[in-house]
C-alpha atoms as one frame of an Amber mdcrd trajectory, in Angstrom:
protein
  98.220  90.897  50.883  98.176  91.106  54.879 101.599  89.767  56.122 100.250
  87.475  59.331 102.611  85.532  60.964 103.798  84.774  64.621 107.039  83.844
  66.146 106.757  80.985  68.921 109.737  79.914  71.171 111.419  79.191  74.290
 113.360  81.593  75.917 115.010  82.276  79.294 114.301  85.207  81.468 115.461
  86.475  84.724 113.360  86.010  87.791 113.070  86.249  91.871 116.637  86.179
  93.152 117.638  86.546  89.576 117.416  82.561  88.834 117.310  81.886  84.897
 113.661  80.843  84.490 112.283  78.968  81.171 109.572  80.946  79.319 107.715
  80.167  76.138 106.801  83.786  74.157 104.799  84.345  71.246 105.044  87.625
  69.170 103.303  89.225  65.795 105.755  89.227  63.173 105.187  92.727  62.885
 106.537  96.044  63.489 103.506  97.649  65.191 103.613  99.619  68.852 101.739
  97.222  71.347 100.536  95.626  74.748 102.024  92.596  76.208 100.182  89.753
  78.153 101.882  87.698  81.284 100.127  84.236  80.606 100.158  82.462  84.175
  99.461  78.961  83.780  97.133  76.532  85.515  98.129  74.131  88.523  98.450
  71.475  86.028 101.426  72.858  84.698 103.016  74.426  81.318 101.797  72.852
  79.237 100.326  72.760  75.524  97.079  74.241  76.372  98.913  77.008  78.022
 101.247  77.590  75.180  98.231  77.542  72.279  96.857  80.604  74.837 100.260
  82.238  74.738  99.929  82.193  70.750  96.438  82.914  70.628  97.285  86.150
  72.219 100.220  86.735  69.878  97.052  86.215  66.782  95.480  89.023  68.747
  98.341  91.262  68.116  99.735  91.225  71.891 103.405  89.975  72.498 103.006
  87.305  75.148 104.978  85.228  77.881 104.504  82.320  79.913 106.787  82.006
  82.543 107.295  78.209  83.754 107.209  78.589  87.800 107.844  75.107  87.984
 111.364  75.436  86.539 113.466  75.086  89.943 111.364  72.352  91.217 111.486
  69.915  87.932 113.378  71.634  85.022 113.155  70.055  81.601 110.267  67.999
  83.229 106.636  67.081  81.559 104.250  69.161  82.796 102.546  66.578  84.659
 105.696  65.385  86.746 106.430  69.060  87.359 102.788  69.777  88.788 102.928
  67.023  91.061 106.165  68.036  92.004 105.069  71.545  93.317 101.551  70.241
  94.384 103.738  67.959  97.072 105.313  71.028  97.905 102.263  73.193  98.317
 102.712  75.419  95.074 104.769  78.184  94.452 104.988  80.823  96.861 103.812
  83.885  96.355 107.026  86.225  96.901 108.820  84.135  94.255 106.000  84.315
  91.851 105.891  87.610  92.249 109.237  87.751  90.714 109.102  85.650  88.172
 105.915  87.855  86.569 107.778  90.912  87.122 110.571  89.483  85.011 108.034
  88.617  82.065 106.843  91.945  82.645 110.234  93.571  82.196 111.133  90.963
  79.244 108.038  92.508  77.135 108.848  95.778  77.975 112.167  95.377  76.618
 111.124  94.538  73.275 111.240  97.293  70.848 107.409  97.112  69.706 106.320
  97.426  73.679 104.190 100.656  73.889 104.764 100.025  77.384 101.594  98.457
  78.103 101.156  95.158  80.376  98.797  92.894  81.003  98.330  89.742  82.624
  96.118  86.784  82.723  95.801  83.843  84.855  93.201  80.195  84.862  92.586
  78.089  88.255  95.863  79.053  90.351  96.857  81.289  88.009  93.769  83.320
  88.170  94.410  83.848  91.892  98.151  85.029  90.768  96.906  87.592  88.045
  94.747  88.878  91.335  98.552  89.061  93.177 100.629  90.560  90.200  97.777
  93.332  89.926  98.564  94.468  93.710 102.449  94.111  93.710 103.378  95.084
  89.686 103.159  98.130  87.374 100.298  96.128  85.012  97.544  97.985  82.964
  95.320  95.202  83.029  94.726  91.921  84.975  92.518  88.926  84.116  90.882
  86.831  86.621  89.773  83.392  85.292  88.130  81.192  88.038  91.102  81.565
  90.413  90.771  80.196  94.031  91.293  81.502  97.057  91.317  85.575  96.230
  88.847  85.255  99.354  88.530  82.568 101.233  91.331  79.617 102.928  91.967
  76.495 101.107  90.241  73.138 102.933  91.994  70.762 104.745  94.032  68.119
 102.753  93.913  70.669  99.411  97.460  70.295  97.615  97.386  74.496  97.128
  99.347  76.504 100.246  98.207  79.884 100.141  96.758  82.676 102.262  93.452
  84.803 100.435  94.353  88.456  99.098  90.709  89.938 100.953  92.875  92.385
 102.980  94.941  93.488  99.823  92.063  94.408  97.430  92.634  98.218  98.966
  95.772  97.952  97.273  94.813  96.685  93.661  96.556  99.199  91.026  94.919
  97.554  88.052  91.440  97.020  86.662  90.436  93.749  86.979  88.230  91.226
  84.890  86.814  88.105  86.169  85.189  85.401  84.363  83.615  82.909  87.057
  81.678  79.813  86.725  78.782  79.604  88.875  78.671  75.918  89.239  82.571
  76.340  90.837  83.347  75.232  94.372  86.833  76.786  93.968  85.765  80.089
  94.053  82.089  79.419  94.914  79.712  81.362  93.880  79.687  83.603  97.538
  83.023  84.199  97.154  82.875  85.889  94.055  80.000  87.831  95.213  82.706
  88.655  98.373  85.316  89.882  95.956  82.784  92.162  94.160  81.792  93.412
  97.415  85.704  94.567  97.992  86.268  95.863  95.613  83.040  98.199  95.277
  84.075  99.203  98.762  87.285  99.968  97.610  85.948 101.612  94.555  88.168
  99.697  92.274  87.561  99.268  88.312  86.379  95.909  87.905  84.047  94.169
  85.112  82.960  90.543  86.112  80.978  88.374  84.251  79.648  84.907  85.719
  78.399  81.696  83.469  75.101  79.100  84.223  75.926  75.576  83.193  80.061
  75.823  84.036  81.988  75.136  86.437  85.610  75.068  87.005  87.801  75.347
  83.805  85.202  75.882  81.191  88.070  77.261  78.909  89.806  74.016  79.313
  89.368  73.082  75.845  90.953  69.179  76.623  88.751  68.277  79.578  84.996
  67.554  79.796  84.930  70.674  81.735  84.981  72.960  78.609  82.005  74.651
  77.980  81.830  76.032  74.355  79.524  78.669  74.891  81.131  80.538  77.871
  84.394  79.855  76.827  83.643  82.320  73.339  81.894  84.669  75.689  84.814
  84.642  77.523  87.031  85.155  74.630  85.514  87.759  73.511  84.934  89.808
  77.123  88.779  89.208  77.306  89.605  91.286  73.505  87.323  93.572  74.709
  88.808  94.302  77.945  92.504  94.201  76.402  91.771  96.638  73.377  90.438
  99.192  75.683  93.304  98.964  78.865  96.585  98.215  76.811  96.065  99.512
  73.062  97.211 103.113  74.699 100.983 104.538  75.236 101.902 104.123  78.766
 100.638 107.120  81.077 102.718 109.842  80.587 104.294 111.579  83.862 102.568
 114.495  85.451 102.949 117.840  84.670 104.661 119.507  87.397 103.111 122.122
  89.377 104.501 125.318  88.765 106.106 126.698  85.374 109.466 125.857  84.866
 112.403 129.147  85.173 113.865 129.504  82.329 117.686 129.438  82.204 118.602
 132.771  80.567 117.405 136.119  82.047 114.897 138.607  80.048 116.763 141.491
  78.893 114.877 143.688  80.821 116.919 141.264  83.794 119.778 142.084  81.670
 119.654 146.177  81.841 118.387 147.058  78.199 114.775 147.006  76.982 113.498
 143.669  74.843 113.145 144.823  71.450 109.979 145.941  69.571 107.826 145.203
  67.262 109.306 146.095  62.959 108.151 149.279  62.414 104.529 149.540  60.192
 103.633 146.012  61.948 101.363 144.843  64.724 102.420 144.673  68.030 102.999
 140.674  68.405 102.716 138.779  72.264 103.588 134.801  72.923 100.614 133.067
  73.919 100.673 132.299  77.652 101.347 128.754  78.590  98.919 127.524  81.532
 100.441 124.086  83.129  97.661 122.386  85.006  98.472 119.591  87.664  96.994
 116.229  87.680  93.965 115.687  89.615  94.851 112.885  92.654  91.720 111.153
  93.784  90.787 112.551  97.487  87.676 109.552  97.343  85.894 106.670  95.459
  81.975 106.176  95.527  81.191 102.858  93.835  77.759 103.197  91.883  77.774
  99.362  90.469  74.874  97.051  92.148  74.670  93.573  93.016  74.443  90.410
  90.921  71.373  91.380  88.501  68.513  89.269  89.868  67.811  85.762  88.664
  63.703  86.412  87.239  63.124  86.672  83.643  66.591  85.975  82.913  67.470
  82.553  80.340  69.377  79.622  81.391  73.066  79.823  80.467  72.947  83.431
  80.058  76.004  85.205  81.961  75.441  87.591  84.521  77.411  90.790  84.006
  78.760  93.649  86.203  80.487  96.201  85.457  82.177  99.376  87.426  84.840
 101.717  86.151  85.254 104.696  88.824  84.729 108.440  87.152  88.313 109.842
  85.389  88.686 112.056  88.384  89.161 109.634  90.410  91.738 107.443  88.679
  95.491 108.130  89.644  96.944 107.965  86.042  97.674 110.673  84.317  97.948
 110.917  80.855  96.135 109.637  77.874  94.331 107.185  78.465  90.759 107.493
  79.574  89.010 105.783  82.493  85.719 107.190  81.742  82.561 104.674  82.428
  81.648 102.305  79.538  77.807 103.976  78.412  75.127 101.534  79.950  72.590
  99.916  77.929  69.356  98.260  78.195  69.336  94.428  78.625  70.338  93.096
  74.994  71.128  89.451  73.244  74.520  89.227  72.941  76.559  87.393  70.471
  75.427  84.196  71.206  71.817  85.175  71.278  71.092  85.116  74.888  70.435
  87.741  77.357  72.901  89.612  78.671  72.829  92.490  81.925  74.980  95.306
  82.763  74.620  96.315  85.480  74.224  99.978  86.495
């Protein structure tokens, strides 16, 4: 019988300017080698729809975390008193968030059945943040979900005090996927097409995939917002995404240049001749060892195309796109493989609708 349980609890971690920061983890009960996820919760808080995503991802098989970046400004508070705490105070700023995920980050990567693997994943505010931990930390993954503000300035009055990340996109060191409503104000619907448009130009690895009929926080599963069928579509792009970026080792270093000396001289270095072959046997030779260097991208050509066109395309279906740069030109080395996903002709999906990749 398959042994399938999940551990689930609080815990403290270290954060930006090493302040003890409250965290809720959930972890297979397992033994296994495997990816972690950095869940970044909503504007509305940590609360218990954050921490049934934190387990979910534990049921996946991923050792999870969910900082609370509300702990300074209302510890031990309910969620909603701590959101309207930082909402009065314009959120959390972005240099302290940015420590806060890197201490999640190092958290799952101290745990003995880290292959050394991160990922993270962030909804409304959050989504924006996942955007932000995938230019300033060492992730293998990051998960956009309807953040706000990637491009584009907040409106006048609007509790949220950031700046947009357009200028940074250049600097993006994971792939990205972005699940986007396209009945959303915050992102609209141009500023996703915006983002794409970076980070083609930047020739980044990207996969987005946008939903008719939902708006903001269609994976809300406690508000009228919720919408059932792009929230499993969702779901499912997410696994997806995850299995292929963090089931891998971490990247291993790169061969060096140029054949190591060794430390002892060859006799012939020594005065006396090597020794021969046993007499009545084959002359034997080593095999020669050929150590190639990694290959360092010199340029990027995006090949993806724009938002497949509305004609002859169902109501409610999503509209995918999808662009993973050629191996050459990805700056990992190692094992894992960044080689484009094989393109198919327009198919239904799992929920029987149509669904486009485009080229």
């Amino acid at each position: 019988m398959r042994h399938d349980a999940v551990l689930a609890e609080t815990t403290g971690i270290r954060g930006a300017d090493d302040d003890l920061v409250e965290a809720y983890t959930a972890r297979p009960m397992d033994s296994a080698a495997r990816g972690g996820m950095v869940v970044i919760h909503h504007m509305p808080g940590f609360d218990r729809a954050t921490k049934e995503i934190v387990r979910r991802f534990a049921a996946m098989g991923y050792d999870a975390i969910c900082p609370n970046l509300y702990t300074r400004e209302a510890p031990d508070a309910e969620p909603d008193d701590a959101a309207a705490t930082a909402r009065a105070q314009g959120g959390v700023p972005d240099a302290r968030f940015v420590g806060d995920a890197a201490g999640a980050a190092r958290w799952l990567r101290s745990l003995p059945t880290s292959n050394g693997s991160v990922g993270a994943i962030g909804f409304c505010s959050g989504g924006r943040q996942a955007v932000l931990a995938g230019l300033e930390l060492d992730l293998q993954a990051a998960v956009d979900c309807y953040g706000a503000f990637v491009v584009g300035t907040p409106p006048a009055g609007f509790p949220l005090r950031v700046g947009p990340l357009a200028d940074r996109i250049g600097e993006l060191r994971a792939p990205l996927l972005g699940l986007f409503g396209n009945e959303d104000s915050h992102p609209s619907h141009g500023q996703v097409d915006e983002l794409e448009k970076l980070l083609r130009e930047h020739g980044k690895s990207y996969e987005f995939h946008r939903y008719d009929d939902a708006g903001h926080a269609f994976f809300a599963v406690d508000r009228p917002s919720y919408r059932v069928a792009a929230a499993n579509d969702g779901w499912t792009r997410i696994a997806d995404f995850l299995a292929r970026h963090l089931s891998a080792e971490r990247p291993t270093p790169c061969a060096p240049t140029a054949p190591r000396r060794s430390r002892s001289r060859s006799p012939a270095a020594r005065g006396r001749a090597p020794p021969g072959p046993p007499a009545g046997s084959p002359s034997r030779q080593r095999p020669s060892t050929t150590i190639t260097p990694c290959t360092r991208p010199t340029s990027t050509q995006s090949t993806s195309t724009s938002s497949p066109p509305t004609a002859g395309r169902p109501p409610g279906s999503p509209w995918n796109s999808v662009f993973t740069p050629p191996a050459s030109s990805s700056p990992r080395c190692g094992p894992r493989s960044n080689a484009p996903p094989t393109t198919k002709e327009p198919r239904r999906n799992s929920l029987g609708r149509w669904r486009r990749v485009a080229r």
